[in-house]
N, C-alpha and C positions, 0 to 999 in steps of 0.2 A: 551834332547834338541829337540827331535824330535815332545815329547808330547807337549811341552808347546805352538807352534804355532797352534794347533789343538785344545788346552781348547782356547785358544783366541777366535780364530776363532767362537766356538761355544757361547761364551759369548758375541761375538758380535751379533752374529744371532737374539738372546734372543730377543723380545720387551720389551720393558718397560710399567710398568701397566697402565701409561697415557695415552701411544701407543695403550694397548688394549682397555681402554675407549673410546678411539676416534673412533678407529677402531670400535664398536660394534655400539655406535651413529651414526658415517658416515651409517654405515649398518643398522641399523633399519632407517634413513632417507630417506635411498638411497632407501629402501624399501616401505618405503610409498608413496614417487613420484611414484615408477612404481605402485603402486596400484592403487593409483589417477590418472595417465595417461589410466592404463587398464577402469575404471571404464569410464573416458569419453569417450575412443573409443567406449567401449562398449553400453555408450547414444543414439553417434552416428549411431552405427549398427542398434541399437533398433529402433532410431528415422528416419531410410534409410528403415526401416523394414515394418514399420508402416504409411509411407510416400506412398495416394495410387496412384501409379507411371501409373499403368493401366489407373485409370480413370480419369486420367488428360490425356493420351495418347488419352483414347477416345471423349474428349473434344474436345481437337485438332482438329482431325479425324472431328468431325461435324463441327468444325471453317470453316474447309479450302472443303469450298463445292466451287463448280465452276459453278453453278446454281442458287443460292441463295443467297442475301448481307446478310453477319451474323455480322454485327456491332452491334445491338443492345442485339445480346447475349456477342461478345466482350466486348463492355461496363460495362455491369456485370460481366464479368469474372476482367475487368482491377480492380476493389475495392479489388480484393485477391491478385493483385500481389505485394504488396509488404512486403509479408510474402516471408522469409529468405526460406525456404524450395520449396516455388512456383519457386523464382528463380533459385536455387538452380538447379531443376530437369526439369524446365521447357522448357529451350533447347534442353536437349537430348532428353526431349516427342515430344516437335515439331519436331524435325530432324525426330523423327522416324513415326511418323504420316503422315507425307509429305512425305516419302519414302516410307509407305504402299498403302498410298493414289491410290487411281484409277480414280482420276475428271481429266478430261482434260484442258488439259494448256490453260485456261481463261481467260479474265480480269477481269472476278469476284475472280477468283481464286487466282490472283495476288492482285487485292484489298484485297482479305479476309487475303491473309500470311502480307500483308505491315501491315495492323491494328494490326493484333497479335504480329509480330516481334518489330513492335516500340514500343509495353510495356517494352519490355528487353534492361536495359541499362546495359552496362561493366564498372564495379566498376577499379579503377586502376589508375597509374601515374600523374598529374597534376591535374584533375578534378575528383575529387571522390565526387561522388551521394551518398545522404544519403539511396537508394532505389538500387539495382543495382543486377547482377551478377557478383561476384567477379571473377576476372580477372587470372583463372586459365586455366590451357593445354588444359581439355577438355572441358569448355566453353569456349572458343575463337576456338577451333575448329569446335562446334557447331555451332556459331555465326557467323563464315566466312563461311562454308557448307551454311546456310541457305541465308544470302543474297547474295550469289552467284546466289542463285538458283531463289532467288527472281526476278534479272536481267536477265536471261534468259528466263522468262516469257514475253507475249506482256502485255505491261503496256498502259495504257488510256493516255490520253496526261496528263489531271489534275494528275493522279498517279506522271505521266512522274515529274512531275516538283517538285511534294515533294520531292521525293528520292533525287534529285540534290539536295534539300535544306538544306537533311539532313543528307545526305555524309560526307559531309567534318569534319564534330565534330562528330557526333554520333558513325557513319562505319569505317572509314578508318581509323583514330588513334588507332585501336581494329583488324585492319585485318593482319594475317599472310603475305601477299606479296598482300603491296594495287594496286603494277604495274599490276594486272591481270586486272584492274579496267580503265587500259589506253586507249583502243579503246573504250572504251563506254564513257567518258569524252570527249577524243578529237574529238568523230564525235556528243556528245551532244555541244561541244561548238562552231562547224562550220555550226551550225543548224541556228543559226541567233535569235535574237529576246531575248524574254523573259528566252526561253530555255540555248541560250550560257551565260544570267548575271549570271545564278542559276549557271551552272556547270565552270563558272570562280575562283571559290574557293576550287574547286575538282583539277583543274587542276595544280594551284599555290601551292597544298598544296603535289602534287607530286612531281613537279618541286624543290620546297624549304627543303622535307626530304626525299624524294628518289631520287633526280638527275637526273630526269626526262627532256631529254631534246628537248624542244620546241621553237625555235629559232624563230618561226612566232608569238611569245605569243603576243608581244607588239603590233603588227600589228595588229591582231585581237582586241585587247582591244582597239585602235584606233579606228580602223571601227566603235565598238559599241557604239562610244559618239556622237549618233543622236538623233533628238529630239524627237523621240519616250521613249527613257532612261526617258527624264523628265516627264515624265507623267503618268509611270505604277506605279504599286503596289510595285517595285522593286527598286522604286527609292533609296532611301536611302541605302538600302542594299548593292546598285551597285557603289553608291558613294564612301561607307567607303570603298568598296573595291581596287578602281581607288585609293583612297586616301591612301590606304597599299602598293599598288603593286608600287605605283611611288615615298614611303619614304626612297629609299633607297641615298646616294648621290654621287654611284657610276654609276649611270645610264650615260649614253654619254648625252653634253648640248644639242646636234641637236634633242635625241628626247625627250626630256623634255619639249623644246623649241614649238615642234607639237604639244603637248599635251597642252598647256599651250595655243597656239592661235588657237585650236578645241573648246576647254571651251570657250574662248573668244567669238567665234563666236556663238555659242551653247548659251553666257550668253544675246545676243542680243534681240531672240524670248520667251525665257525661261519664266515662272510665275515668278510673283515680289517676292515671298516668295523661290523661287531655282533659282533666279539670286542673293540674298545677298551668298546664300551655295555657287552658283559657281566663284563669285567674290572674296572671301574668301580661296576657295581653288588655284584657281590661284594663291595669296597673299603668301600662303605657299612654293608652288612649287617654286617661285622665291627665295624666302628665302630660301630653301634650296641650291641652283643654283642662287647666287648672281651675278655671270656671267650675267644672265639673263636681270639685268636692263636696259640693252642696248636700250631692247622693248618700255622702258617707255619714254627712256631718249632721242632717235630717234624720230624727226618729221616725217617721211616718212612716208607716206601711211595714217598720220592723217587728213589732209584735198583733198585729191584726193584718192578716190579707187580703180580706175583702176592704180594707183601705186604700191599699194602692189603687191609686189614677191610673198604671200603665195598662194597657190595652194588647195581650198581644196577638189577638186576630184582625188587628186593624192590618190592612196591609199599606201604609200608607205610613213613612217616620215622622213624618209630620201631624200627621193624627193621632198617636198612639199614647201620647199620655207618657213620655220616658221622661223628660225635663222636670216633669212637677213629682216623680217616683224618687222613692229611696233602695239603696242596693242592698234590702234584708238577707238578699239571698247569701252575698259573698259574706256576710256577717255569720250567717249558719254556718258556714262554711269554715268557719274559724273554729268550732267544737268535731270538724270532719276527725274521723280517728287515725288516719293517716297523718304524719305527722307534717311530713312537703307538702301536703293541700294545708292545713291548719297554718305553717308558715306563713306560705302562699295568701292566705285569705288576710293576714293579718296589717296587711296595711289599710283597712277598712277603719282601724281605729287609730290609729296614729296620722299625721302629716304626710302624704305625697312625699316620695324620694324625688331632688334633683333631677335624676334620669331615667331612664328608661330602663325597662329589662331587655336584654338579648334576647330575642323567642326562638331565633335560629335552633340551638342545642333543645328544647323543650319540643320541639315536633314532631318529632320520631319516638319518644323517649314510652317504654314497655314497663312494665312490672318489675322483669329483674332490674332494666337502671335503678329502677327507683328504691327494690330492695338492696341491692349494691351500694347504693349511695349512703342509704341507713346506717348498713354496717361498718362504712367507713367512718361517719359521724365520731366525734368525740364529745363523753354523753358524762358531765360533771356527776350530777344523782342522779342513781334510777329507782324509782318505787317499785316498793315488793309488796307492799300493803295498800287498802285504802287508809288505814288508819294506823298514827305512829304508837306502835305499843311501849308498855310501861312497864312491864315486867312479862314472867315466863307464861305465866297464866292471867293475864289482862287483857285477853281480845274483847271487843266489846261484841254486844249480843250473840254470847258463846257460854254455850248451859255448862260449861269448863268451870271458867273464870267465876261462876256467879256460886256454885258450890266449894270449889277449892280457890283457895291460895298457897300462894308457893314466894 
């Protein structure tokens, strides 16, 4: 009795011959993958091997003179980079060429790392480039190292204002801890001017994924809707931006309200082509903040200006007096002689539309779109007179008419 749970046992053990076929299959399988896996490492190795790592390093090395503009060797070098292995190794030559480096901290020198470093874009999460550095430990270690270092150089003003440009999409969705990046943003964007529109999107994009907190954000952004905004190279830019930061429809009515009779006043002097964008976007902001109509629907302050309550040297949206104002101005604005401003202005007297306007296509838009669009119009009457005449000789106040009849 003792033996027979022991032959079991061992007849269990046994496999069975389908058991061993699988088993040998699985095992010459399982043996091919890791053959096929060694074989590509081994590519790799070869192709890391053969990769000349040196004289890309010494490339570099000549790139980043601090004496010399080397752009138009850059230039030739940017046709190679968007071989997989340029990338690849092309950070860690830079890092180490910039660290060997012995040129003094120039603004040639800072010109020459900006050029070279924006060939390299980080491959990875939401925007993937079909050219790129894939978005690995030690490339993004590389890539933070180096435009750190970048910003620690004196940059030229014209430099000064790429980088803000190119901050906020390029750098900081790619940087280890973008908060190292907060005094150089908040004292770019109390700089005034051209400088604070650029670094308004470096600062927002801290605030909205790092929690970045800047309680004077809107204040600032306030100040900057002067009429200087309507006339730079930034305009548009700075629009869409005004037109993001103010989409949310948690903002408080009071400074909505500021915002809403800055534009107003701003859409007074504006070009006829960025008074349709700015009357338009007003249109929005109420529409979201339906509250708001009160502005349109308020006589006060439309036919007396020394009426209105608004304030607009307060610098403060809470001070300023826009909540208790009425929007006289966009209501002028409805007799503009231009016909797309006159449109434009005419929702002052009617009901709020359901949605919103597209501001996108209104940003850029010139003189000609807008004579363009004219002549496309299809125009039912057009007047040829002030006054409908009555016969040949019937003009009124016409020394014609009043001696002859016809």
């Amino acid at each position: 009795m003792g033996m027979a749970p022991a032959r079991k046992r061992k007849k269990l053990a046994q496999p069975a011959p389908a058991a061993i076929s699988d088993v040998q299959n699985g095992g010459s399988a399982g043996s091919d993958d890791s053959a096929e896996a060694e074989d590509i490492v081994s590519d790799e190795e070869e192709a890391q091997a053969q990769f000349p790592a040196d004289k890309l390093r010494q490339m570099f090395a000549f790139m980043l003179s601090d004496a010399e503009d080397r752009r138009p060797f850059i230039a030739r070098f940017s046709e190679h980079i968007e071989h997989d292995d340029v990338q690849r190794g092309g950070l860690g030559a830079l890092a180490i060429a910039l660290a060997e480096t012995k040129a003094a901290p120039t603004q040639l020198l800072s010109c020459n790392l900006f050029h070279v470093l924006k060939l390299f874009k980080v491959r990875g999460g939401k925007r993937k480039a079909q050219v790129g550095v894939a978005a690995d430990a030690k490339a993004l270690e590389h890539f933070d190292a180096l435009w750190l270092r970048l910003l620690q150089l004196p940059l030229p003003p014209s430099l000064y204002r790429r980088v803000l440009a190119l901050l906020p999409e390029r750098v900081l969705p790619h940087l280890r801890n973008p908060l190292r990046l907060t005094d150089f943003l908040l004292t770019s964007y109390q700089v005034g001017g051209v400088v604070s529109i650029l670094a308004l999107q470096g600062v927002f994009y801290l605030m909205q994924h790092h929690n970045l907190e800047y309680p004077d954000f809107y204040t600032k952004l306030y100040s900057l809707l002067e009429p200087n905004a309507l006339r730079g190279p930034q305009r548009a830019r700075f629009f869409r931006l005004v037109d993001l930061f103010l989409g949310s429809g948690y903002l408080p009515e009071y400074l909505v309200a500021a915002f809403v009779k800055r534009l107003s006043r701003l859409a007074l002097t504006a070009p006829t082509p960025t008074q349709t964008m700015l009357i338009r976007l007003i249109c929005s902001l109420m529409v979201r903040h339906r509250g708001l109509q009160r502005m349109t629907d308020d006589p006060r302050g439309a036919t007396r200006l020394p009426a209105d309550p608004y304030r607009p040297d307060e610098p403060e949206p809470a001070r300023c007096g826009a909540a208790e104002s009425a929007l006289w101005e966009v209501r002028s604005l409805r007799s503009h002689l231009v016909p797309a401003v006159s449109r434009a202005a005419s929702f002052a007297e009617r009901e709020l539309p359901e949605l919103e306007h597209p501001l996108a296509e209104l940003l850029e838009t010139t003189y000609d779109d807008m004579l363009e669009a004219e002549f496309g119009r299809q125009v039912k009457e057009v007047a040829l007179t002030f006054h409908r005449p009555e016969g040949v000789l019937s003009w009124r106040e016409d020394r014609l008419s009043t001696d002859w009849k016809l």
